[in-house]
Every structure is written in C-alpha cells, then in structure tokens.
VOFIRO-442479 format. One line per field, with one value per residue (C-alpha): residue number from 1; residue in one letter; x, y, z. Coordinates in nm, 3 decimals, decimal comma, padded with zeros to 5 digits. Example, Ala and Ser with C-alpha at 12.3 -4.5 7.8 and 13.67 -1.06 7.14 Angstrom:
2
n = c(1 / 2)
res = c(A / S)
xx = c(01,230 / 01,367)
yy = c(-00,450 / -00,106)
zz = c(00,780 / 00,714)
***
This chain:
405
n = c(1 / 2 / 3 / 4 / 5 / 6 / 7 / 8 / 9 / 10 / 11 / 12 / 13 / 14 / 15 / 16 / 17 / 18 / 19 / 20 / 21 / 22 / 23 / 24 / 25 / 26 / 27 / 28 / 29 / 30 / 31 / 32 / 33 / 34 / 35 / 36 / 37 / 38 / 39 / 40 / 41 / 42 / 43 / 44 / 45 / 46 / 47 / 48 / 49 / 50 / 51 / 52 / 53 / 54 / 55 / 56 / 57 / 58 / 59 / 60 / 61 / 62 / 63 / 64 / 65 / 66 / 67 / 68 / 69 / 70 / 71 / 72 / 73 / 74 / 75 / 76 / 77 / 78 / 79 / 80 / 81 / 82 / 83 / 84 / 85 / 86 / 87 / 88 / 89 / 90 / 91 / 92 / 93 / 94 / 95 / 96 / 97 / 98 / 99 / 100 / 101 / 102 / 103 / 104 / 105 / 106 / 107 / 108 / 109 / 110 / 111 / 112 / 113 / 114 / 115 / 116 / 117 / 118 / 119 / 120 / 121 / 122 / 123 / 124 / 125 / 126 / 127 / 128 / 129 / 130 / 131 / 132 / 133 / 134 / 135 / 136 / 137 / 138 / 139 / 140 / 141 / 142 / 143 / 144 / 145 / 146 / 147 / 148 / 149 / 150 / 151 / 152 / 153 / 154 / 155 / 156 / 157 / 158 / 159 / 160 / 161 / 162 / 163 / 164 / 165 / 166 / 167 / 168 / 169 / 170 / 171 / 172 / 173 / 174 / 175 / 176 / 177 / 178 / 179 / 180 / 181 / 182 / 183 / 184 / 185 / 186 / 187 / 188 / 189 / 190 / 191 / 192 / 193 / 194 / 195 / 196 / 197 / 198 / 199 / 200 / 201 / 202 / 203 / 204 / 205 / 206 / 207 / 208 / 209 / 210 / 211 / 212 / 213 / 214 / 215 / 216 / 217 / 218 / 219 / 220 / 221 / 222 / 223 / 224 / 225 / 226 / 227 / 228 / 229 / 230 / 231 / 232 / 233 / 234 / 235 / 236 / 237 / 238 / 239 / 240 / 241 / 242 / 243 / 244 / 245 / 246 / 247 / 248 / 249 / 250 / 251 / 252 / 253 / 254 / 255 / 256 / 257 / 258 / 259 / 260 / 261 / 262 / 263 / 264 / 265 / 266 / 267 / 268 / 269 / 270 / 271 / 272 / 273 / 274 / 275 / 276 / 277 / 278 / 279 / 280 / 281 / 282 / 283 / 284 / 285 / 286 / 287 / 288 / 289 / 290 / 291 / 292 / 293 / 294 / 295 / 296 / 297 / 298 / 299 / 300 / 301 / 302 / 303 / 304 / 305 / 306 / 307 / 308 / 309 / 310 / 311 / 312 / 313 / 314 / 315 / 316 / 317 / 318 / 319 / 320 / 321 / 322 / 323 / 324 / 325 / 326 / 327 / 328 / 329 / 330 / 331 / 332 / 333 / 334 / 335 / 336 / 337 / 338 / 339 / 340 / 341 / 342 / 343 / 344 / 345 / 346 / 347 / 348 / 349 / 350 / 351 / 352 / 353 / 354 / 355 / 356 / 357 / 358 / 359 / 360 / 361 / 362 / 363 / 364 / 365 / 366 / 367 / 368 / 369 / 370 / 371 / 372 / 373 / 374 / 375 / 376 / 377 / 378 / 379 / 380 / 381 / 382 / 383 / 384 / 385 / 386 / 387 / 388 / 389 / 390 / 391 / 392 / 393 / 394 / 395 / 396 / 397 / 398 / 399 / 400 / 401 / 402 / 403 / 404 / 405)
res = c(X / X / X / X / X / X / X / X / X / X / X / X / X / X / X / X / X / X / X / X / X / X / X / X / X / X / X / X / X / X / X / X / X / X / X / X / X / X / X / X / X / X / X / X / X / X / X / X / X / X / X / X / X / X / X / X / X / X / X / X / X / X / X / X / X / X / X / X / X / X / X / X / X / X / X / X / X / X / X / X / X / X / X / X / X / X / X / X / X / X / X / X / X / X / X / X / X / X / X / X / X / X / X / X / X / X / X / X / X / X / X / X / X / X / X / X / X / X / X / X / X / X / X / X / X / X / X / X / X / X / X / X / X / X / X / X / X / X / X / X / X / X / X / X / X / X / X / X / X / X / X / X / X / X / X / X / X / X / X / X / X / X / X / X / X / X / X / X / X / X / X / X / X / X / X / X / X / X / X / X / X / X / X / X / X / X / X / X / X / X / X / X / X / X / X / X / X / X / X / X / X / X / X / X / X / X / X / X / X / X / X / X / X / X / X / X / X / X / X / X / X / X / X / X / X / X / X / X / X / X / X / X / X / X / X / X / X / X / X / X / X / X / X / X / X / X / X / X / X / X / X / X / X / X / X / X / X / X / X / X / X / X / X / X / X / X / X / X / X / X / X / X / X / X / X / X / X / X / X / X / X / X / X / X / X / X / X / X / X / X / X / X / X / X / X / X / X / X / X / X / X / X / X / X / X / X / X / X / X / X / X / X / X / X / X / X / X / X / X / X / X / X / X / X / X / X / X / X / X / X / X / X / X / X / X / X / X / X / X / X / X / X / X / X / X / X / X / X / X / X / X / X / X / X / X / X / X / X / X / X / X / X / X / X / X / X / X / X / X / X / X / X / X / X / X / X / X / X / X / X / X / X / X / X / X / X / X / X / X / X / X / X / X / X / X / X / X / X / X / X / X / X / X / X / X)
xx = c(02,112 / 02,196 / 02,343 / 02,612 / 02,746 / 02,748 / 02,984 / 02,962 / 02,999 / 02,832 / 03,065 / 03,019 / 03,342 / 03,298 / 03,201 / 02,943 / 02,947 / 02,722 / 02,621 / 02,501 / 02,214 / 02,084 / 02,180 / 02,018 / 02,231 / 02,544 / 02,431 / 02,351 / 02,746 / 02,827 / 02,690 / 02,818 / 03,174 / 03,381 / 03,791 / 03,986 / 03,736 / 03,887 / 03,695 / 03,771 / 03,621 / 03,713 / 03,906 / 04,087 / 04,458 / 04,719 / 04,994 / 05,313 / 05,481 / 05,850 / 05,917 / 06,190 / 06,297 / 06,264 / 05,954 / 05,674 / 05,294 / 05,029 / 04,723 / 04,431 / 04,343 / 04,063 / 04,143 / 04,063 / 04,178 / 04,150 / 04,192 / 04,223 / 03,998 / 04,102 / 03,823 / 03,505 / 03,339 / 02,961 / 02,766 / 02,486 / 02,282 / 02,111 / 02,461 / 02,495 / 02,113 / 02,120 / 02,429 / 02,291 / 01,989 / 02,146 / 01,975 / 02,156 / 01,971 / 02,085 / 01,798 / 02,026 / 01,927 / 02,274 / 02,377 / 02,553 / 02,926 / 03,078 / 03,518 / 03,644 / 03,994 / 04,273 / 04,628 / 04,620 / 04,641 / 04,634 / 04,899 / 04,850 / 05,092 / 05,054 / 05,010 / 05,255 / 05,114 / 05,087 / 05,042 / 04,688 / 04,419 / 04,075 / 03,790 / 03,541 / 03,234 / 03,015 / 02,651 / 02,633 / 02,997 / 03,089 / 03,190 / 03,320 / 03,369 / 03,499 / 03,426 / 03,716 / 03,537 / 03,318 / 02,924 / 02,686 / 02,342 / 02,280 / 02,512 / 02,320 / 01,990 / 02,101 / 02,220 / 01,867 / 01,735 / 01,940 / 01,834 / 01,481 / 01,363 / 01,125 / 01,248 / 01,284 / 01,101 / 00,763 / 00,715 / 00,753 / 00,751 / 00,758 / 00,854 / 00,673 / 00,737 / 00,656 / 00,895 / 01,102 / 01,031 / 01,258 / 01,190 / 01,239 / 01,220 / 01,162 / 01,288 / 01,294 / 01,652 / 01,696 / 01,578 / 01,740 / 01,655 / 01,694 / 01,650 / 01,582 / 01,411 / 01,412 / 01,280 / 01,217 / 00,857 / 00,856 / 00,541 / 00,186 / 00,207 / 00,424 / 00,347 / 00,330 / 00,433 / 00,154 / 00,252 / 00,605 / 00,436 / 00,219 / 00,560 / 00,721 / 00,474 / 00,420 / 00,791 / 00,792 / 00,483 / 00,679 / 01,048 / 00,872 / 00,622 / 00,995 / 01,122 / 00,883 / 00,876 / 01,240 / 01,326 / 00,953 / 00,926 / 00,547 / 00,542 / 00,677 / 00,427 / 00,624 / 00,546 / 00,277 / 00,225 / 00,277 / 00,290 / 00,244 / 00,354 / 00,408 / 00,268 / 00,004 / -00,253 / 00,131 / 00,052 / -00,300 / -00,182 / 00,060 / -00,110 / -00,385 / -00,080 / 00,051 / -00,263 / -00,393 / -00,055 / -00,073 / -00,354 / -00,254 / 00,053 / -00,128 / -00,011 / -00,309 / -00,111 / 00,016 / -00,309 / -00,441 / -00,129 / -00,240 / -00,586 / -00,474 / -00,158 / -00,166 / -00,221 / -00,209 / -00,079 / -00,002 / 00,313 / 00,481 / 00,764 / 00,887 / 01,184 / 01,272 / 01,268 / 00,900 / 00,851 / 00,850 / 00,524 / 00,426 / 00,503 / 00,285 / -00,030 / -00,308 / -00,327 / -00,025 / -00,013 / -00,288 / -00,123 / 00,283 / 00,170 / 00,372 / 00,707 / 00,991 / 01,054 / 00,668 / 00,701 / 01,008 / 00,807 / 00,585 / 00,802 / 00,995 / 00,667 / 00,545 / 00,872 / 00,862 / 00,474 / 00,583 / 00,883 / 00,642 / 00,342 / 00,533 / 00,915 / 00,963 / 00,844 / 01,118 / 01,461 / 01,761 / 02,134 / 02,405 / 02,400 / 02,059 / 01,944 / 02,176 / 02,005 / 01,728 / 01,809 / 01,954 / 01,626 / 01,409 / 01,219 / 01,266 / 00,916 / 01,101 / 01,456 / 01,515 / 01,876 / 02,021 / 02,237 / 02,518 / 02,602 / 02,684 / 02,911 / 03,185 / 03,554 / 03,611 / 03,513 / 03,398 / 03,146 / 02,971 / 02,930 / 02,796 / 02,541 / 02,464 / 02,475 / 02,177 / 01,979 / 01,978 / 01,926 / 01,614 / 01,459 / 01,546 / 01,326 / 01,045 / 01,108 / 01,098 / 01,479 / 01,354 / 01,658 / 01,666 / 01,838 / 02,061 / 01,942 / 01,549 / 01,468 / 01,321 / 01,700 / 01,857 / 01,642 / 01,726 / 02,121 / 02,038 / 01,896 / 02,255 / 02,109 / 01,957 / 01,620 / 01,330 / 00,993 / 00,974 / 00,714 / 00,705 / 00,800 / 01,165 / 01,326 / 01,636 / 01,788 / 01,691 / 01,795 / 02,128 / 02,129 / 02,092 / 02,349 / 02,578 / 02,499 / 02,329 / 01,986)
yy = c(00,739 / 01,027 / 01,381 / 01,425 / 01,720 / 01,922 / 02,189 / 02,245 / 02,573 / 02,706 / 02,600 / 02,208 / 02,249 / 02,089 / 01,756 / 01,554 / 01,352 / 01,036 / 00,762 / 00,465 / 00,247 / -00,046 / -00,186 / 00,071 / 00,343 / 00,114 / 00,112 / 00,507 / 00,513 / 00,279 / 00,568 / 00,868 / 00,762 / 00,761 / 00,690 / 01,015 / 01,116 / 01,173 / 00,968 / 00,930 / 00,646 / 00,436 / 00,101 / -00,173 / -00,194 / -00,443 / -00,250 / -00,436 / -00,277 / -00,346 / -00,358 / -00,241 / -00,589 / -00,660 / -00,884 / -00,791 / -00,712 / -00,744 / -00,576 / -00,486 / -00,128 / 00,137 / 00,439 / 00,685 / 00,670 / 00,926 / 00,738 / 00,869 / 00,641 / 00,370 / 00,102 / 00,080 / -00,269 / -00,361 / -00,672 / -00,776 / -01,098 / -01,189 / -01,354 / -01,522 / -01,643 / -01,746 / -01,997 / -02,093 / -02,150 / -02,114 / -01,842 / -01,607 / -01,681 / -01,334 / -01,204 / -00,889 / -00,685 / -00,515 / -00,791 / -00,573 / -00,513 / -00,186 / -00,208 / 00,100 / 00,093 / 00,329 / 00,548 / 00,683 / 01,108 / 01,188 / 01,190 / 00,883 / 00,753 / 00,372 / 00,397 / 00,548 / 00,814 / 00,661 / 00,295 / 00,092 / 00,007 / -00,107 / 00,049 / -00,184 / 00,054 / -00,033 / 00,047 / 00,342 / 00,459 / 00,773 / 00,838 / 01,180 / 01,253 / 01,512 / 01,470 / 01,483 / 01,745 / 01,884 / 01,752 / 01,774 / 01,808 / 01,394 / 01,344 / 01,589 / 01,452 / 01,128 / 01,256 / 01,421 / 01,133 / 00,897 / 01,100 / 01,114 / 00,946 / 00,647 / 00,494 / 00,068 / -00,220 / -00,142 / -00,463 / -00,838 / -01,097 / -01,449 / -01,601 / -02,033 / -02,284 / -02,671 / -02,687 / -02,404 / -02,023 / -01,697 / -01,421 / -01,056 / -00,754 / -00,410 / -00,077 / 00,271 / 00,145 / -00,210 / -00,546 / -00,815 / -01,156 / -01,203 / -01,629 / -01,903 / -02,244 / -02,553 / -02,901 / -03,217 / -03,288 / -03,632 / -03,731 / -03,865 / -04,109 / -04,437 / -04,669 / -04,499 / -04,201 / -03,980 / -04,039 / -03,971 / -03,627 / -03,517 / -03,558 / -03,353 / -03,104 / -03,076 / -02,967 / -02,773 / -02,541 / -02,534 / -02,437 / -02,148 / -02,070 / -02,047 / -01,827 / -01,594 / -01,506 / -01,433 / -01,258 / -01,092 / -00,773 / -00,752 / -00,538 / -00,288 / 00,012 / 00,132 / -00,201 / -00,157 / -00,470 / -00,846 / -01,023 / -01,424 / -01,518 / -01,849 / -01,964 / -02,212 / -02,230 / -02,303 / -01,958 / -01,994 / -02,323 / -02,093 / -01,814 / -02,034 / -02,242 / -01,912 / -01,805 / -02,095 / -02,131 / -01,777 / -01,891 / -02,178 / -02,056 / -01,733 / -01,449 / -01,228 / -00,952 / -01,160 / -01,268 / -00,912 / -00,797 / -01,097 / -00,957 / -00,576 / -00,556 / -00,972 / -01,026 / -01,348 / -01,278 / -01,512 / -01,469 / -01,663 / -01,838 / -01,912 / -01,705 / -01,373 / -01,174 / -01,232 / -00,963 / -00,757 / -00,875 / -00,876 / -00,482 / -00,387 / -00,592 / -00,396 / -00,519 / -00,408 / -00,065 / 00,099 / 00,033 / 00,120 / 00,412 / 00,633 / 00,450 / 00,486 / 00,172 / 00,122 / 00,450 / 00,268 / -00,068 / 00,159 / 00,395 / 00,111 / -00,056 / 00,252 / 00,244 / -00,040 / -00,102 / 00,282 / 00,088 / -00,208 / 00,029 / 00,375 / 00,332 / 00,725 / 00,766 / 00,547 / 00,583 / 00,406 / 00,427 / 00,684 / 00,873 / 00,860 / 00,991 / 01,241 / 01,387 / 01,376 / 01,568 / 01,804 / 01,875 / 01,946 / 01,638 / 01,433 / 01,382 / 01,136 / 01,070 / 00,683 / 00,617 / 00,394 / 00,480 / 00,254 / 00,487 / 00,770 / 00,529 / 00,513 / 00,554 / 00,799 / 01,170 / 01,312 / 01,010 / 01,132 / 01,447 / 01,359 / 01,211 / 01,449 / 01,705 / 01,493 / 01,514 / 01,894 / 01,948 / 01,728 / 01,904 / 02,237 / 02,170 / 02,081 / 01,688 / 01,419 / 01,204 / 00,926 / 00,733 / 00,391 / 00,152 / -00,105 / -00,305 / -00,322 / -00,571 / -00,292 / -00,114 / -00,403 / -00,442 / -00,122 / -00,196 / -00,425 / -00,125 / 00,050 / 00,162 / 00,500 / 00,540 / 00,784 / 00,825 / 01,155 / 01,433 / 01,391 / 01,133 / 01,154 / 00,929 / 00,816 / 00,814 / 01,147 / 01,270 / 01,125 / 01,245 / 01,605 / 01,564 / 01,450 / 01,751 / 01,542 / 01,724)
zz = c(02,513 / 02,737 / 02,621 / 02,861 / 02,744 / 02,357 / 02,240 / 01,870 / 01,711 / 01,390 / 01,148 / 01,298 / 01,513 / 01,843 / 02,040 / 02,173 / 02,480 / 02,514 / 02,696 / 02,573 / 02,785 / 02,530 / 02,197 / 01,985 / 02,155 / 01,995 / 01,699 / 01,665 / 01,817 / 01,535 / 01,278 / 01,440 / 01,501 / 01,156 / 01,053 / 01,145 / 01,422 / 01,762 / 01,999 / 02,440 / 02,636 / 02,890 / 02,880 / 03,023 / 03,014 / 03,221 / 03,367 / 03,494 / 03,786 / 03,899 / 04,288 / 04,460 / 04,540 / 04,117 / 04,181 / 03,905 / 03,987 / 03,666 / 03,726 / 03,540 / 03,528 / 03,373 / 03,246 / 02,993 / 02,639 / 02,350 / 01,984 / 01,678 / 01,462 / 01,220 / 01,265 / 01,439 / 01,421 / 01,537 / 01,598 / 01,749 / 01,901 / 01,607 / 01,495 / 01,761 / 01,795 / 01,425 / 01,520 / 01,836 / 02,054 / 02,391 / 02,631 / 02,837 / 03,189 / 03,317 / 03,139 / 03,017 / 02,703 / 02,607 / 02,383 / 02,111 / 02,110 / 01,974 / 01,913 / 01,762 / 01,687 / 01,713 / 01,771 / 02,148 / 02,079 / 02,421 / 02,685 / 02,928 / 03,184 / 03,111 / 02,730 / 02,527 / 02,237 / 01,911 / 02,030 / 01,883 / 02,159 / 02,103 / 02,308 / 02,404 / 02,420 / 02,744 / 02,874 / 03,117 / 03,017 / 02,858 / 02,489 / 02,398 / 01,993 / 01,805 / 01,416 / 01,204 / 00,914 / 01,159 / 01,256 / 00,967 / 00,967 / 00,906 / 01,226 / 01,407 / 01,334 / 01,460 / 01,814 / 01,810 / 01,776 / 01,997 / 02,293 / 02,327 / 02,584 / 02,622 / 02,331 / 02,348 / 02,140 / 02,004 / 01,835 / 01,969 / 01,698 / 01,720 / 01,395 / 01,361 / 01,181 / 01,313 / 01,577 / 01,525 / 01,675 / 01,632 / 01,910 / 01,731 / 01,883 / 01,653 / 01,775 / 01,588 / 01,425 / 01,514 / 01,396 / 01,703 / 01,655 / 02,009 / 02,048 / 01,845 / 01,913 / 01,711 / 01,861 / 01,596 / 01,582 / 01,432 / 01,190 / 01,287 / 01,025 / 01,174 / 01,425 / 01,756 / 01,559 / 01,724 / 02,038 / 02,000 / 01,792 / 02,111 / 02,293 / 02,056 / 02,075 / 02,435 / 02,484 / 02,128 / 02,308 / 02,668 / 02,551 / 02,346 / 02,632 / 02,836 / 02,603 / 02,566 / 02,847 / 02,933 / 02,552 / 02,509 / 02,760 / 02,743 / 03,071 / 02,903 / 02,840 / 02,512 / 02,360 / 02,078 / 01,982 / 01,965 / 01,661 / 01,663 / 01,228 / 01,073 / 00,713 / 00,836 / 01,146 / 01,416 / 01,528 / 01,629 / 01,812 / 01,972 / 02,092 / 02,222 / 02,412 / 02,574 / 02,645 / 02,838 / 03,004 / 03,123 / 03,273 / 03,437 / 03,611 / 03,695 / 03,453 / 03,460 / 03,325 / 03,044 / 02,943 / 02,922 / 02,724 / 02,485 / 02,439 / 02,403 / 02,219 / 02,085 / 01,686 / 01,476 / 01,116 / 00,816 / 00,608 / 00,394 / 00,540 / 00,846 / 00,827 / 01,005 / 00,668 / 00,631 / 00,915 / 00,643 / 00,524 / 00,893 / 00,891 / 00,591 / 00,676 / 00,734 / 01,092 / 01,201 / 00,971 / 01,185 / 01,509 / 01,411 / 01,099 / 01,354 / 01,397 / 01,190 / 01,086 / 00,945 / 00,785 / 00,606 / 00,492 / 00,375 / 00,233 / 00,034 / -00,051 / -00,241 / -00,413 / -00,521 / -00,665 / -00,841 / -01,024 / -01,113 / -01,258 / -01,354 / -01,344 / -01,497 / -01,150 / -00,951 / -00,983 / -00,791 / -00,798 / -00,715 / -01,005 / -01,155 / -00,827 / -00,852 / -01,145 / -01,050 / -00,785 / -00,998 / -01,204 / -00,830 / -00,899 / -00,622 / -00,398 / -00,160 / -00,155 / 00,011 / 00,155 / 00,353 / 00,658 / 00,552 / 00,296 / 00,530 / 00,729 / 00,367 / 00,495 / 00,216 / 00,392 / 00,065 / -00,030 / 00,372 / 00,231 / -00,117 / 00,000 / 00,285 / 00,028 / -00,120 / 00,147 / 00,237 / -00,107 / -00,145 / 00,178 / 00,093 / -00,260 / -00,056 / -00,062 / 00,172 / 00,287 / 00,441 / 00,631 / 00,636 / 00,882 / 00,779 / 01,076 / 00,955 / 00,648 / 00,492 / 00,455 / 00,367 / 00,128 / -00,006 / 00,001 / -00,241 / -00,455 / -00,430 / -00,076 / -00,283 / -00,473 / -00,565 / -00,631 / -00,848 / -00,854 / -01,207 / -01,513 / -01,671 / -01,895 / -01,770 / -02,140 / -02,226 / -01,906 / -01,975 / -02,349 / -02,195 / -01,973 / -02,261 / -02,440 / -02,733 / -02,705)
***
C-alpha cells in the first residue's frame, strides 16, 4: 500500500489517501473503511448522450465518485479455489475484490447527488477516506502498518493428501488458499489396479509440480519459508518429485530455494486448517518467531494451554474481559479485528477503548486477523480473551461488581 497523501488533525479530524497494490492492501481497506465514512475513488459509469439529430450514444466512462458509506463487502480467492480448481493462466496475484457501497455526496455531472453506486476498488487506484467519528488510534495503527514496504507472502504451504494438494500463501494479515488440486488415484489392490495407480500418480505429481510453480513465488526474497504438510509420508513423495523435476527441466534456482527455505512437516489432516499446527511446530517457530501471524499461533496457543491448566488466568468474552480490564490485570489482551469492523460506531470505540487502556497499564493488545486460522479461531471465542497477570475468580469478580461482597 502506498500513502498518497495524510491530513489528520489532533483531535482525529482529517483524511487519508491510499493506494492499494495486492490483496492484503484490500483487506486493510476492508478494515479502515466503515458505514457513515466518506470515502472518493474512481469508477465506471455508462453515460447516454442525445445527438442533435435525437440518435443516442452509450458509452462507458471513469470518473471520480465520493460515497457516503452504507456497505462495504470483501472476498477473496480462497472462495473461489475452495469451489473450483481452475487456474487463472495470467499468473496475476490481485485476486481479492473490495465493493463498498453508497449515496454519491459530491457534485458530479453524470451522477445525480444522492443516487447509490458501488465502487469497485482496483489495484494501483486511489482511495481517499474521511472517517465519520474521526481516526482512532486502532485505525491509525493499521495505515501504519499497511504502508511499510517490502511486505508480501512469507510462507508457501502446500497442503497433501493422496491426490489432492491446496497451495496457501501466508502474509502478515492474510491466509489465501490460492489453488486447489484433486486427481482420483485409484487402489493398488485390483487387477491391473497398479498400473492404472502409477498412472494416477504420475499426473497427480505433474499437475501439482504445474501448480507450484505458477501459485508458489519462490523467487521472491521476502519468502521465509516453504512448507510441504500432509498426515502421512505424500509430502516426502512430493518434495522429492519437485525436487527431481527441478532438476530435470533445469530449475537450479528452484532446487536451491528447496534446500534453503524447503521443510517437510506432519499434521494431522489434510485440510487447510491444519496450517495451524504447521505454524506452531518447532520447525517453523524458529524461522517465522518474528511475523505477526506466528506471534498470533503462538499468542492463541498460550491462551489456550493457560485455560486448560489455570483458567483464573484466561478469560474470554465481552464483558468478563471488560473487568478484567477494569481491575489492571490484563498481561495480554487478544482481539480480533472483526470486532472493530461492527456497524454500530459506539461498539468501534468500546473496544478501542479496550485496547488503549490495556497498553497504557503496561499490557500487551495483540490484534488478530480474521483472515489467519489463528483469528478465526478466536471468533469462535467471542473474538476477545486474556491471559491475566494474576488469578481472579470470575464469580467473585462478578459478586463485587453486584455489590454482594
């Protein structure tokens, strides 16, 4: 994301002009941008013109259009790859879509003030917002951190099972299941069956070798690591095919990325949600303990063995986290970012509230995104929880706040 332009004044007045480059920067657009906000960016519109002779011309122009905000809707490719295993053979990486929907504010001269467009948000194209209450500090802190530069996938992941591979790609916000592959691999076991299963696996190994390369960017120097998971020895079998088919067709540099950045890890299904166990194996930890999405696997993993073995320590939910927020005794406060995007204005600032007051005690917020496992994970903890400095009882905590102690 690039910072085209910021003018925001001390009391959170102002707006902020960016442009989005990837998927990631759509879904940091998708977390700014909320109902009521005031929001310009460019779009398509057919205008009808009448000639002089009364013959009508329909053309398709772009222009600039300020909305006021009613809707803003976001999806990405893993939808689409989870209903389909078709390839886009442009080889492009934007592959989310960001509508926001809303009453035209400013004067145009080909749409009328008051009417509802949609802006289809594009790569490379400017989007100029003005918050509705003002840009708090959790707004703030993502703009901060939609503009540094450098940022992409750190973490390629392909996800076995026999006959079946799911190419993921792990960013600082973003899970993206960006292809899937499934082939039948028929068994060993009837007549001429293990010919039919060398078949099989022949064009099981090629169609992934295919895809790998086209959905995996392993050239790319921001790339930490590459993760080959499935629940038996299928990733061993793959890696070794990739390997020797680098080989083969030439791919010195693939084969090197392979032995540098390459690791083989066991989980325990063949699903894309096991990438969470990928995330906290001790293989992976050492190499990613400085991303933000390990540091929220790990964050969420603490949690959770604290709940299991001390749960005075770990507390979850709205208002139980609100006390203990009120008694200083949050360590580290876990929230998801879907709770920040709530159409009512004063549930935002709740839980901002939340935040600053946890840091300003000396505790840790630790945001989670709603596009990792590990945050949706958390939504279905209420999308809030704690691990406390110190024990309370959640009844006597309650008691007190009832006045019966």
């Amino acid at each position: 994301m690039k910072l085209v332009s910021k003018h925001i004044d001390k009391h959170g007045a102002g707006h902020v002009t960016l442009r989005p480059e990837d998927d990631e920067d759509m879904w940091h657009l998708y977390n700014l941008i909320q109902k009521g906000d005031s929001v310009r960016a460019p779009a398509i519109r057919r205008v009808k013109t009448t000639s002089t002779t009364g013959s009508i011309d329909s053309q398709r122009i772009r222009l600039n259009l300020t909305l006021e905000v009613t809707n803003v809707e976001f999806s990405s490719y893993s939808a689409a790859a989870d209903q389909s295993s078709s390839t886009d053979p442009s080889g492009s990486n934007n592959s989310a879509a960001l509508q926001i929907a809303g009453r035209v504010i400013s004067e145009n001269q080909h749409v009328k003030l008051g009417a509802f467009h949609t802006l289809d948000v594009e790569a490379n194209r400017d989007v100029r917002i003005e918050k509705l209450d003002g840009w708090d500090s959790v707004a703030l802190s993502r703009v901060a951190e939609a503009i540094v530069p450098g940022r992409g996938a750190e973490v390629g992941a392909i996800v076995c099972g026999e006959g079946t591979a799911a190419f993921c790609l792990l960013s600082e916000h973003m899970t993206l299941v960006a292809h899937r592959i499934s082939v039948p691999i028929p068994r060993k076991a009837a007549a001429g069956g293990s010919s039919q299963h060398e078949k099989a696996l022949v064009k099981f190994y090629g169609t992934l070798y295919d895809a790998f390369i086209r959905h995996i960017p392993y050239n790319n120097a921001g790339l930490k690591v590459i993760v080959f998971a499935s629940p038996g020895w299928i990733r061993d079998s793959v890696y070794d095919f990739v390997m020797q088919e680098a080989g083969r067709r030439g791919d010195k540099g693939l084969q090197r990325t392979l032995r540098e950045k390459g690791v083989k890890i066991h989980i325990s299904s063949p699903h894309v949600h096991s990438l969470v166990e990928v995330l906290n194996s001790p293989e992976i930890t050492a190499q990613l303990k400085e991303t933000k999405f390990a540091r929220e696997g790990l964050t969420l993993d603490k949690f959770l063995k604290m709940l299991a073995t001390d749960e005075l320590r770990a507390w979850y939910g709205p208002n139980h986290v609100a006390l203990a927020a009120d008694r200083g005794a949050i360590g580290t406060l876990l929230i998801s970012d879907e709770l920040f995007r709530a159409s009512e204005p004063e549930t935002r600032k709740k839980y901002v509230g939340l935040v600053e007051g946890v840091q300003q005690k000396g505790g840790e917020a630790v945001i989670f995104s709603s596009m990792h496992e590990s945050g949706q994970q958390l939504n279905h903890l209420s999308g809030i929880a704690a691990i406390l400095t110190f024990p309370l009882d959640i009844e006597v905590v309650e008691a007190e706040e009832e006045g019966m102690l």
